[in-house]
C-alpha positions as CSV (number, residue, x, y, z in Angstrom):
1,X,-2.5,16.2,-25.8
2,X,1.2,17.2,-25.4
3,X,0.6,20.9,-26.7
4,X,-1.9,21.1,-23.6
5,X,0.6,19.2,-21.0
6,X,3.2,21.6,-22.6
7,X,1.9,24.6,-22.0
8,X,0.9,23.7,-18.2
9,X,3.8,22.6,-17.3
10,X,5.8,25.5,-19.0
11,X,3.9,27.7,-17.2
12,X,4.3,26.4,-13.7
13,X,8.4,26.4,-14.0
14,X,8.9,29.1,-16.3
15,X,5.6,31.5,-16.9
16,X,4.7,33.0,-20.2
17,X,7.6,31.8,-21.9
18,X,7.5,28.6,-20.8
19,X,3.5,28.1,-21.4
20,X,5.0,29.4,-25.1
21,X,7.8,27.0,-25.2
22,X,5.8,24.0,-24.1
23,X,2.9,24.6,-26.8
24,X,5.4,24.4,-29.3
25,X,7.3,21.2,-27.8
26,X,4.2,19.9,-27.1
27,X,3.0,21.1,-30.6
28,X,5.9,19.0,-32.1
29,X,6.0,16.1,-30.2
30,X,2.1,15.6,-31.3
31,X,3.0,15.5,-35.1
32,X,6.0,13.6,-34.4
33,X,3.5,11.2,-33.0
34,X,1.3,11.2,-35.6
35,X,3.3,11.6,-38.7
36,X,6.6,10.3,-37.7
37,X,9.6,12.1,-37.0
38,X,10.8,14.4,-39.7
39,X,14.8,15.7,-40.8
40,X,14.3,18.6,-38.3
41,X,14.5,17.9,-34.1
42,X,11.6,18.7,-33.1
43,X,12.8,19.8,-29.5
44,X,15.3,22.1,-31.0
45,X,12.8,23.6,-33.8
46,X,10.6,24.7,-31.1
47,X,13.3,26.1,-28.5
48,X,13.9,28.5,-31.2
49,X,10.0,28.8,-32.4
50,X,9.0,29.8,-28.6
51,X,12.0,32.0,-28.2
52,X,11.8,33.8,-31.8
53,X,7.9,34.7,-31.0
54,X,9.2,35.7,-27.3
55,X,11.4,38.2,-28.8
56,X,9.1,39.6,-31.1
57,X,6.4,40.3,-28.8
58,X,8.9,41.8,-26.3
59,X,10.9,43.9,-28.7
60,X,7.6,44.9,-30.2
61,X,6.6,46.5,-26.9
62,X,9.7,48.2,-26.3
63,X,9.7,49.4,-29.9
64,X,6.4,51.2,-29.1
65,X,6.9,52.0,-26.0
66,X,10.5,54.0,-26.7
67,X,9.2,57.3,-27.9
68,X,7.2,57.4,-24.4
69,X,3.3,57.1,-26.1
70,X,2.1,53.5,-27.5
71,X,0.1,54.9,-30.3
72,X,-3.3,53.7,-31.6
73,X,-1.3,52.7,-34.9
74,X,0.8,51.0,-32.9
75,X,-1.4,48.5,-30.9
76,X,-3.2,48.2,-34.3
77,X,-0.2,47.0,-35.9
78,X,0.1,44.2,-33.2
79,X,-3.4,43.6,-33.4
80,X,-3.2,42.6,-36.8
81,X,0.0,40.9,-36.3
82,X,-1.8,38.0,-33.9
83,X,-4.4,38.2,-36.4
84,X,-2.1,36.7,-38.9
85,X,-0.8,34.4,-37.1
86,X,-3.8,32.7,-35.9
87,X,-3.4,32.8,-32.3
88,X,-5.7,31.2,-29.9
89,X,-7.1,33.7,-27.0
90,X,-5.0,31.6,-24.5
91,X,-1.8,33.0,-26.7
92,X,-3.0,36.2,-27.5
93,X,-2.9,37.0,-23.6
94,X,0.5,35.5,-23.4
95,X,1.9,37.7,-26.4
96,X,-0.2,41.1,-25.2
97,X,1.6,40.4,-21.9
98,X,5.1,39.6,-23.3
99,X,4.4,43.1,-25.2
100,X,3.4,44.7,-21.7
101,X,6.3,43.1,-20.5
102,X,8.4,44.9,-23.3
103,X,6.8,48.2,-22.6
104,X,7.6,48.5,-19.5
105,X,10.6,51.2,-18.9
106,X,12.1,49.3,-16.5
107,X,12.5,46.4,-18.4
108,X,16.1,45.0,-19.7
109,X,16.1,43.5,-23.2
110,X,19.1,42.2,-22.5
111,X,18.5,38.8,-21.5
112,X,16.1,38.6,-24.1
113,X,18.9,38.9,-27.1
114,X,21.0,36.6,-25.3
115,X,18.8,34.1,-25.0
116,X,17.6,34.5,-29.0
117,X,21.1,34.3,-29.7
118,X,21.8,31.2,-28.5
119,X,18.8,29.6,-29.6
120,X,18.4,31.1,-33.2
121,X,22.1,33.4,-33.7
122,X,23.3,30.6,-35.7
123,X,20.7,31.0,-38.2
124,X,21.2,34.7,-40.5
125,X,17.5,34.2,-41.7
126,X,16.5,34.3,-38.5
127,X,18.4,37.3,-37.4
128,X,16.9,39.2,-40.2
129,X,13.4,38.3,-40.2
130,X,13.1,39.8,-36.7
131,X,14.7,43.0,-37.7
132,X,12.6,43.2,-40.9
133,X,9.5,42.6,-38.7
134,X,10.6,45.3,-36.1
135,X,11.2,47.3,-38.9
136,X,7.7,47.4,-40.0
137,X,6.7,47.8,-36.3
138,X,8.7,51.0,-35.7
139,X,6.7,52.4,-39.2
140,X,3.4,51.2,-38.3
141,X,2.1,54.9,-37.0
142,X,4.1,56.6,-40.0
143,X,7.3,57.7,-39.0
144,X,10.5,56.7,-37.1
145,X,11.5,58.6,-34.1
146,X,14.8,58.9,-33.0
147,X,14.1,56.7,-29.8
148,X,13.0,54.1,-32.1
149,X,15.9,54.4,-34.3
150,X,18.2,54.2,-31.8
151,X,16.3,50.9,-30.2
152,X,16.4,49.3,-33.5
153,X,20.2,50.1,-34.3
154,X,21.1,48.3,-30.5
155,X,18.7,45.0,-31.3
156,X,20.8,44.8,-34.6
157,X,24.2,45.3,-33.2
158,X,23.1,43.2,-30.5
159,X,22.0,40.2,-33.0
160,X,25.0,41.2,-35.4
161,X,24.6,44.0,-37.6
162,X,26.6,46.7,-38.1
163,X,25.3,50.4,-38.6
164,X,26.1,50.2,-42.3
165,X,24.5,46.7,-42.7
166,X,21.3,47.6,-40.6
167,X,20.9,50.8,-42.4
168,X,20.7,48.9,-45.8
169,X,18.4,46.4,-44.7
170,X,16.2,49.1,-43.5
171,X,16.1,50.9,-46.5
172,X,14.9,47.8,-48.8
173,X,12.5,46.6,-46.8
174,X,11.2,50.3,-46.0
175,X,11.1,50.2,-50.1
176,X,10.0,46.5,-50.2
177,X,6.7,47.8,-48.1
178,X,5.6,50.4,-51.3
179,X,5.0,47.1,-53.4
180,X,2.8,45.5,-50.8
181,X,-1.2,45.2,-52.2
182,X,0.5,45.3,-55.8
183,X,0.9,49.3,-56.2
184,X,3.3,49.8,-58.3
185,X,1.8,53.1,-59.9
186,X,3.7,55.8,-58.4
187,X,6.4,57.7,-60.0
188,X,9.4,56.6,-57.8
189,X,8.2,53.3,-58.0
190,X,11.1,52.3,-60.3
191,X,13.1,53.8,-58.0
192,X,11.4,52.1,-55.1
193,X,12.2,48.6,-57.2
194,X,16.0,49.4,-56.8
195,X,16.1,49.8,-53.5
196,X,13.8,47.1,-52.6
197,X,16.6,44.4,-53.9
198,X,19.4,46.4,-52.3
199,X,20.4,47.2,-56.0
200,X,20.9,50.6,-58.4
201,X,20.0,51.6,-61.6
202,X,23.8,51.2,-62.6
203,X,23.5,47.7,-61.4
204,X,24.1,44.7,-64.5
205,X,20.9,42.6,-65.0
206,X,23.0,39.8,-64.2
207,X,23.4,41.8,-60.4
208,X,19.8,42.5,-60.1
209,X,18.7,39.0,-60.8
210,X,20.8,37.4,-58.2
211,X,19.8,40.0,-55.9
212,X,16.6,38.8,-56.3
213,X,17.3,35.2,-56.1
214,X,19.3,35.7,-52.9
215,X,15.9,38.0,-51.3
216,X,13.4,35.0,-52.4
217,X,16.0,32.3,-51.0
218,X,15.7,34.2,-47.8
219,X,12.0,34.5,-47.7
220,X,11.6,31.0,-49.2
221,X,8.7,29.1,-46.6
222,X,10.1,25.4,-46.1
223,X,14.0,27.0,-45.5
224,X,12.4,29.4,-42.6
225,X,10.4,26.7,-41.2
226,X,13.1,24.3,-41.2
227,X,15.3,26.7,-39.3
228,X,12.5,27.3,-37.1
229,X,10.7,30.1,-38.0
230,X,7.0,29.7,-36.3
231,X,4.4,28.2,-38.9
232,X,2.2,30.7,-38.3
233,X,4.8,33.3,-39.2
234,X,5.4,31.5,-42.4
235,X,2.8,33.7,-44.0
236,X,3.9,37.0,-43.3
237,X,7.2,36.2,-45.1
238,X,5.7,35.2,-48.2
239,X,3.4,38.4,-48.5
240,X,7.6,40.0,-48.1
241,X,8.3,37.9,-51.1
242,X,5.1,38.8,-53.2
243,X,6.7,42.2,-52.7
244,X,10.2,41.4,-53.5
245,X,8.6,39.7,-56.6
246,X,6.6,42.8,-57.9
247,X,9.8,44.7,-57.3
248,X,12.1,42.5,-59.7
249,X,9.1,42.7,-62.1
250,X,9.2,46.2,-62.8
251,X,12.8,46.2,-63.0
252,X,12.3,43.9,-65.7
253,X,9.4,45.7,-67.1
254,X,11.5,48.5,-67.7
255,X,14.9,47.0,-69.0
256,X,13.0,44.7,-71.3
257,X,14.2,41.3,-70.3
């Protein structure tokens, strides 16, 4: 019932992402309702819910649009994105036009990252799940152009990551990505491994195993949801982990502990 008033009357003051902030406020209030209020505000968990999935959708569209073509891969890549998170047709028209939004030349993200940075800056899991899932955006039609690059390396300074800090995170989960499905076959895969926990081969086991623990803490579902990752989202972090996981296996595999 609240989701619906929600949405209407987030709409009428604020558009799109205010029908996106009401469903989620409405969304919360109706479990609070029915289950009893939990440790987390709901008000506050869905701010930053509605203004995470607002900044994805937007970046997403400026991501694709940057090199000047939105690619076939590209609109797949979001495609499949709503997919996963189970979206309603109401809220797939919302995010396809937050993305339009985004792709539009004229647009200025600016705003945007302010307003995620006061609702969600706080929170570093936060911060880094939207660059690891504009990460795998910018990859989505097989390569990085230097318009992209240079989009993704302002979001991150913007959200507080320097060059050298984005650069790493880019390069394990670019490395992360090879584990995903469970292929682990290739010949760099070891190699792959390393990277993927932000690790070397002249690392101590005792270094590669808290790398790991730190990735999985990161990735881990209730800690997201509780800082207010969207539920719907949840998924697509653990499939990161499954990854993460094969990655510390092999490493294992291969030092014999």
């Amino acid at each position: 019932m609240f989701k619906i008033v929600g949405v209407i009357v987030g709409f009428y003051f604020l558009g799109l992402f205010g029908a996106l902030l009401g469903w989620f406020i409405g969304s919360a209030i109706d479990r609070t309702m029915m289950y009893g209020a939990g440790g987390v505000n709901p008000l506050n968990n869905a701010l930053r819910q509605a203004v995470f999935l607002e900044t994805v959708f937007i970046s997403m569209g400026k991501l694709a649009k940057a090199d000047g073509h939105v690619s076939q891969d590209e609109i797949d890549h979001v495609e499949q994105f709503m997919q996963k998170l189970g979206m309603t047709t109401e809220h797939r028209q919302q995010a396809i036009a937050l993305f339009k939004q985004g792709a539009d030349p004229a647009f200025d993200i600016g705003p945007t990252y302010r307003r995620f940075m006061a609702a969600c800056g706080h929170t570093r899991d936060l911060r880094q799940m939207l660059l690891v899932y504009l990460i795998v955006m910018a990859f989505a039609d097989g390569h990085l152009h230097p318009a992209e690059e240079a989009l993704l390396t302002d979001i991150a300074a913007r959200i507080g990551y320097d060059q050298a800090a984005f650069r790493h995170l880019m390069d394990m989960v670019l490395n992360q990505t090879h584990f995903a499905g469970g292929k682990t076959t290739t010949a760099a895969a070891l190699d792959d491994a390393y990277k993927a926990l932000g690790v070397s081969k002249e690392s101590s086991d005792a270094e590669v195993k808290r790398a790991w623990r730190k990735l999985m803490s990161q990735y881990h579902p209730d800690k997201l949801m509780g800082q207010g990752l969207p539920e719907d989202m949840i998924a697509m972090a653990t499939e990161q982990a499954k990854e993460i996981q094969l990655a510390y296996e092999l490493i294992k595999k291969s030092r014999g502990i």
